[in-house]
C-alpha positions as CSV (number, residue, x, y, z in Angstrom):
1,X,12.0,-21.9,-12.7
2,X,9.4,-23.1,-15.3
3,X,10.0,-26.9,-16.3
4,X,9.7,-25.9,-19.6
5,X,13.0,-23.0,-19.2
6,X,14.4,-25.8,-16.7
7,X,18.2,-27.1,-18.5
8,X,18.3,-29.9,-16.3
9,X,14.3,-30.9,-16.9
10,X,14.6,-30.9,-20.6
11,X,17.6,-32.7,-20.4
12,X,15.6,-35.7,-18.7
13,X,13.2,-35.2,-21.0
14,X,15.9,-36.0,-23.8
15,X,16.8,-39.5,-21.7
16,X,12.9,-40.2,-21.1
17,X,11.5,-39.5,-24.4
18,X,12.4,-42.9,-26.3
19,X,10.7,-45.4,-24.0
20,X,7.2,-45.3,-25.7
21,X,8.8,-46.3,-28.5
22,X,10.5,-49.5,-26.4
23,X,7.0,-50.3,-24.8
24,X,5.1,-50.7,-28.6
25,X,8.1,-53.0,-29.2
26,X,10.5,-51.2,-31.2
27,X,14.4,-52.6,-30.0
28,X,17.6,-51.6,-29.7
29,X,18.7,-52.2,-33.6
30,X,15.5,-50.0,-34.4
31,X,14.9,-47.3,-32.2
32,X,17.7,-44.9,-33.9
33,X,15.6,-44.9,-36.8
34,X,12.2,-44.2,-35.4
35,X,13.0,-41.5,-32.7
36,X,12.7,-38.2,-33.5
37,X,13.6,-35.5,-30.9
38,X,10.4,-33.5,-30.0
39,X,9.8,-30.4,-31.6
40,X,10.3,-28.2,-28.2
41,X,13.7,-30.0,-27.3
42,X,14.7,-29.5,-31.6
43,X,14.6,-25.6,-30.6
44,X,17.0,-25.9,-27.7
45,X,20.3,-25.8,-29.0
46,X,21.5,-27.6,-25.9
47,X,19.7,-30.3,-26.0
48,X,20.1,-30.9,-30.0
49,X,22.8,-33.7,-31.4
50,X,26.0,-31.4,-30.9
51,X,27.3,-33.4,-28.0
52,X,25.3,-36.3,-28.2
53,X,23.5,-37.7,-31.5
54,X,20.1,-38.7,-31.2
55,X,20.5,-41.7,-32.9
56,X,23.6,-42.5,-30.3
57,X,21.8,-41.6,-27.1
58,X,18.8,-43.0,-27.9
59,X,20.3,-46.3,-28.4
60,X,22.3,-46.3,-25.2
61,X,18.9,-45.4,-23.2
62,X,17.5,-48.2,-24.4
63,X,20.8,-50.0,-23.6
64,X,20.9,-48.9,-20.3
65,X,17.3,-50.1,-19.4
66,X,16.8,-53.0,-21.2
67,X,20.6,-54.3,-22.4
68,X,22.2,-55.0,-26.1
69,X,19.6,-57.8,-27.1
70,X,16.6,-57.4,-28.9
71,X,15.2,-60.3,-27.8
72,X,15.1,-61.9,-31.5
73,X,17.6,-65.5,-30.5
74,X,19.0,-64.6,-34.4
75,X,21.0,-62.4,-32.6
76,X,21.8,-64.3,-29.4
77,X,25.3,-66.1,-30.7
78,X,25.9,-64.0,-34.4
79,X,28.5,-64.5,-36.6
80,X,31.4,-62.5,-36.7
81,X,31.4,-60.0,-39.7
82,X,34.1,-61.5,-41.3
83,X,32.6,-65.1,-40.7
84,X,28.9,-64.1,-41.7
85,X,30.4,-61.5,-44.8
86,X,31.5,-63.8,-47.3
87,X,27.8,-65.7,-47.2
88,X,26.2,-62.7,-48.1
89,X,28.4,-61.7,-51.1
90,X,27.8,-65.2,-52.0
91,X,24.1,-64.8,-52.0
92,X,24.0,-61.6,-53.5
93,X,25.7,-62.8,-56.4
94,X,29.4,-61.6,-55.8
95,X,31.7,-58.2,-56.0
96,X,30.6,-56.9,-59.1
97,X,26.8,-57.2,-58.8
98,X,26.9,-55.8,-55.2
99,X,29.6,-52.8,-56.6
100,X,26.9,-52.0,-59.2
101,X,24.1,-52.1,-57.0
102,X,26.0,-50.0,-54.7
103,X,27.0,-47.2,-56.9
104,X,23.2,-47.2,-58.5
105,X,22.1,-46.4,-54.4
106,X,25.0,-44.0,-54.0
107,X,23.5,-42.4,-57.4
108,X,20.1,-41.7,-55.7
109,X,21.8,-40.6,-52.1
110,X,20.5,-43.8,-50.7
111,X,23.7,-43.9,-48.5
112,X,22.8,-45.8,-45.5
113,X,21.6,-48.8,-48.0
114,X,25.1,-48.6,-50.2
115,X,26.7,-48.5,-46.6
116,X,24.8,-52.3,-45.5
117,X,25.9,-54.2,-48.6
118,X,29.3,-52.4,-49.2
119,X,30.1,-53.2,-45.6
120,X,29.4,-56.8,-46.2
121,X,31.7,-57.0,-48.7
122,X,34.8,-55.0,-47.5
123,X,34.2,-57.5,-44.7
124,X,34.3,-60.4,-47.1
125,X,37.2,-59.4,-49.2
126,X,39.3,-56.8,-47.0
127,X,42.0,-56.5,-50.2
128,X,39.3,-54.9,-52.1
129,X,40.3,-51.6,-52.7
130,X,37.6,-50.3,-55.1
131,X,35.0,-51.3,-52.7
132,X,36.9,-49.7,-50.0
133,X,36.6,-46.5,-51.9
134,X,33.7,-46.2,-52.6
135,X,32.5,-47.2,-49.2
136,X,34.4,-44.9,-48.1
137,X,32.6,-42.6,-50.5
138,X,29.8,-43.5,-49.1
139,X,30.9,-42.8,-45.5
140,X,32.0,-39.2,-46.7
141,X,28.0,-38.5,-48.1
142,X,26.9,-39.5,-44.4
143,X,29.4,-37.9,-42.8
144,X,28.8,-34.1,-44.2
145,X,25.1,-34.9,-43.4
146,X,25.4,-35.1,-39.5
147,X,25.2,-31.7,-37.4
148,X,26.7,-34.0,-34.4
149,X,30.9,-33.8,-34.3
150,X,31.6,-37.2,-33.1
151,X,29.4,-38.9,-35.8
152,X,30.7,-36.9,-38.5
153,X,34.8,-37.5,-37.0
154,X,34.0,-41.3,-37.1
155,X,32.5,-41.6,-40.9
156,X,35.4,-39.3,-41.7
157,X,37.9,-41.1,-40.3
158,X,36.7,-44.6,-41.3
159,X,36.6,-42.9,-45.2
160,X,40.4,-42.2,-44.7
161,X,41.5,-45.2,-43.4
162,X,39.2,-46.8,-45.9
163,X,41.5,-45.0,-48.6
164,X,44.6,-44.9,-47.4
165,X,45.1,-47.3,-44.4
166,X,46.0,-46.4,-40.6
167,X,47.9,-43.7,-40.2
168,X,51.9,-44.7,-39.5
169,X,54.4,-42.9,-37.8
170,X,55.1,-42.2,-33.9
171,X,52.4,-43.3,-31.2
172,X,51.5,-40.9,-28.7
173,X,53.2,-41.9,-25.6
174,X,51.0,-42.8,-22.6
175,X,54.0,-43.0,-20.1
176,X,55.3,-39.3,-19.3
177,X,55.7,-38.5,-15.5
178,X,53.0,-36.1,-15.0
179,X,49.9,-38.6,-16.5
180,X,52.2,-42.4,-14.5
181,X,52.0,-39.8,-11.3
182,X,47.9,-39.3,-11.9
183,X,47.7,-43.2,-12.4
184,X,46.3,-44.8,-9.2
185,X,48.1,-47.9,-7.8
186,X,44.9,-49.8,-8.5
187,X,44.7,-48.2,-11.9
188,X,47.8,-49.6,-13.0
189,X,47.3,-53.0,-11.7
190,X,44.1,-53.4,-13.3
191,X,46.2,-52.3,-16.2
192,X,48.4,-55.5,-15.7
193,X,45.3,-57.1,-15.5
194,X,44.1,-55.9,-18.9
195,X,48.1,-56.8,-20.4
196,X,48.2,-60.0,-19.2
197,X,47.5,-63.0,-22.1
198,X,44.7,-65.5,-20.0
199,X,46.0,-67.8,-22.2
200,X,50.2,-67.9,-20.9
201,X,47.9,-67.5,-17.2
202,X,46.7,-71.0,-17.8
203,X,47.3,-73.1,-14.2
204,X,49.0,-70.3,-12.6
205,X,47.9,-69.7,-9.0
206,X,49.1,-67.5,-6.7
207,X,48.5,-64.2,-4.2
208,X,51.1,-61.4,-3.8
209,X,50.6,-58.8,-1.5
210,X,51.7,-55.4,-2.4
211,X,53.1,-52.8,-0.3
212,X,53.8,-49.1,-0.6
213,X,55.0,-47.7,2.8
214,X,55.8,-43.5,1.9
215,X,51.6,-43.2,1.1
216,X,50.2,-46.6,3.3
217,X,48.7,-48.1,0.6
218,X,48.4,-52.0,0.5
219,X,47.0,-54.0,-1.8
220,X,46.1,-58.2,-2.1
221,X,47.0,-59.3,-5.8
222,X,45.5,-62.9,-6.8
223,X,46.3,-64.8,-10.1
224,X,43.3,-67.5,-10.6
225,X,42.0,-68.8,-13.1
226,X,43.7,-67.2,-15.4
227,X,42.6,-63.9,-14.2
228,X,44.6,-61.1,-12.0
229,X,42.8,-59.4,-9.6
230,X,43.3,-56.9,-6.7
231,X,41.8,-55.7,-3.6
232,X,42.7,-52.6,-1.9
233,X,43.4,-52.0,1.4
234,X,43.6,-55.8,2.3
235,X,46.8,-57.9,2.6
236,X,46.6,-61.9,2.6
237,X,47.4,-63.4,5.4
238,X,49.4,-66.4,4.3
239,X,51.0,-65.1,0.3
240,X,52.8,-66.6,-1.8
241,X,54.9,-63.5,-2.2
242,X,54.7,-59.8,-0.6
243,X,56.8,-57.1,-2.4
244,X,57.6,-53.9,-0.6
245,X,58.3,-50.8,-2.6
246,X,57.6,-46.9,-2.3
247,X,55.1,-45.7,-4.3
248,X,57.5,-43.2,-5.8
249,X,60.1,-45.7,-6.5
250,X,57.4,-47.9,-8.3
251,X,56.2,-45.3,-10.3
252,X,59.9,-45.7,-11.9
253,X,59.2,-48.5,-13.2
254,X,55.6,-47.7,-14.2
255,X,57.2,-45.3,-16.5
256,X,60.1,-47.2,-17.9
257,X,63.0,-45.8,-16.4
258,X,63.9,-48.5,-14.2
259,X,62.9,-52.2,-14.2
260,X,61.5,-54.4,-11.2
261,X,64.6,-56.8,-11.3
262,X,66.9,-53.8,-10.9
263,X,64.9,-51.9,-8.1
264,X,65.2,-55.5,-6.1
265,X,68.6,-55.8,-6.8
266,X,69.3,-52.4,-5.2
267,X,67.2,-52.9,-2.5
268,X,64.7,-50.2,-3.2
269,X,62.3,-53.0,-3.3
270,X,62.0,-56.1,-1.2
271,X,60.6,-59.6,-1.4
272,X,59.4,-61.7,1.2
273,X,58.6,-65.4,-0.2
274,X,58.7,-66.9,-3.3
275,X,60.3,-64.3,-5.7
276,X,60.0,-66.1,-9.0
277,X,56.3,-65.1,-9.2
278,X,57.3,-62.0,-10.6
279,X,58.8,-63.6,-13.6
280,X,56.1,-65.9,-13.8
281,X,53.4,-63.1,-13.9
282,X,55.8,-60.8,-16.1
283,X,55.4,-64.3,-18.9
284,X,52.0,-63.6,-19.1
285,X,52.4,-59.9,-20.3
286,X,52.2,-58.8,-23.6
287,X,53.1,-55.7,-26.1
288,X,50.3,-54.9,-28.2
289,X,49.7,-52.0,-31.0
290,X,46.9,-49.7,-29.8
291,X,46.2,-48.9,-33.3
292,X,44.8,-51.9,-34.6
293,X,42.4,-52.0,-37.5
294,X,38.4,-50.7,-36.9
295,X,37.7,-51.8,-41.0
296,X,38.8,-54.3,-42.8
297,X,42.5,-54.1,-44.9
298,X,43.2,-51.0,-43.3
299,X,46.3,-51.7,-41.9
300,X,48.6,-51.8,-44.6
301,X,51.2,-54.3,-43.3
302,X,52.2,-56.1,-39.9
303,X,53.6,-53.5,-37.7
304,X,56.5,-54.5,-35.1
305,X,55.6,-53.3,-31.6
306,X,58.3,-52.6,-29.3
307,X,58.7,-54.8,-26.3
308,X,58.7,-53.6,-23.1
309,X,59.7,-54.0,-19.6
310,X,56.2,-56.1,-18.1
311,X,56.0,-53.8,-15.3
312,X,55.6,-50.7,-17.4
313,X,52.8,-48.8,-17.6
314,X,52.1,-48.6,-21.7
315,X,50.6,-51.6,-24.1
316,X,53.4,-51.6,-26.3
317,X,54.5,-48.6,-28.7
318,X,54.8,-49.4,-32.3
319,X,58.5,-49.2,-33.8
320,X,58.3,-46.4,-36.3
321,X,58.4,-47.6,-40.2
């Protein structure tokens, strides 16, 4: 096959065709407004910005070759938007001047430049809901104007939250049978991993070794420095603790149905050695709302999360308003 008819040759082309641009010193923060897809790739309709936006995947080539940094040490230690935000408001004169400004660029379908400042100061004053709509305005003009779905979905959605907050109501739940039964034993405790608060872990140290005799699995758990790790297919030889449980039966308690003190007390599960490690490492978990704010003020009030059983499988599920 020609190189030029080739799909998998002018998709390399695609990942290749950015690093010129990288080698005359155009960087990461840059290179999404200088690329432009050559003219023979524009005509391919599968290697246009339908699945993958130009200005996205030129960035993350650059990313994956040379990293996040462009090198200038501005950028080495930056500010936090909300930290850095209320400076600039400040030196551009405050909320009205920047609101005029904006809507005089949003007038001449200069969107990306309304977007810089009005970003700034939604950042700086989150409770400011006409600059939140007409950012969100502004989001909406930019959002029609991309041909690739995911770009458009997130200026979109960012406009609607933007107007009228995160959306409430019932979470999705993560926990039913068929996706805890799909979820590898090393998935889920990387996922206890990812729960667990560092900061409750603080001088905690201990090893457990896991267990699951119906599918041979075993597992070396290690809580140190106030991170939990795991290592399959190894056991310690001298832990703190070993717990012994079917994989089946711990999958119960992945998805809620029943806890870890009740499968002990049963006998389903066994422990061999010091057995309050699993309330000490169960401390450390914590509930949390997966649908926390992306912009500023968008969450409309605090929203009680649920708590559940440490051992479960799901970051916490909203209670319903």
């Amino acid at each position: 096959m020609k190189h030029e008819k080739c799909y998998l040759c002018l998709r390399t082309r695609v990942t290749l065709v950015p690093g010129p641009y990288t080698n005359q010193g155009v960087t990461i923060n840059e290179i999404h407004n200088v690329y432009e897809l050559p003219e023979g790739l524009q005509q391919q309709w599968h290697t246009r910005g339908y699945h993958g936006s130009p200005e996205h995947n030129s960035r993350g080539v650059v990313m994956r070759f040379l990293g996040f940094w462009d090198a200038n040490p501005a950028t080495l230690i930056p500010l936090s938007p909300s930290d850095s935000a209320p400076l600039y408001v400040e030196m551009m004169g405050g909320a009205k001047k920047i609101m005029a400004k904006a809507r005089k660029l949003y007038g001449k379908s200069k969107y990306l430049h309304a977007q810089e400042i009005l970003n700034k100061l939604v950042h700086a004053e989150p409770q400011n809901q006409a600059a939140k709509d007409l950012l969100a305005d502004v989001f909406e003009q930019i959002g029609y104007q991309q041909e690739n779905p995911e770009l458009r979905n997130s200026y979109l959605a960012g406009a609607f939250e933007l107007r009228s907050g995160i959306p409430a109501g019932e979470a999705q739940s993560t926990a039913g049978p068929d996706v805890i039964r799909a979820m590898s034993t090393e998935l889920f405790l990387n996922f206890l991993g990812i729960r667990m608060d560092s900061r409750k872990a603080e001088g905690m140290s201990f090893t457990i070794n896991l267990i699951t005799p119906d599918n041979g699995e075993k597992f070396v758990i290690e809580l140190s420095n106030a991170t939990l790790t795991n290592i399959e297919g190894y056991l310690a030889d001298d832990p703190d603790m070993t717990l012994t449980i079917n994989r089946s039966d711990l999958e119960q308690t992945m998805m809620g149905a029943k806890t870890m003190d009740a499968q002990i007390a049963d006998g389903t599960a066994r422990v061999d050695g010091d057995a309050g490690i699993l309330k000490k490492l169960a401390s450390t978990m914590v509930d949390f709302d997966p649908r926390f704010e992306i912009m500023p003020g968008t969450k409309p009030r605090k929203t009680e999360v649920e708590e559940h059983d440490p051992y479960e499988a799901v970051p916490g599920k909203p209670i319903a308003e």
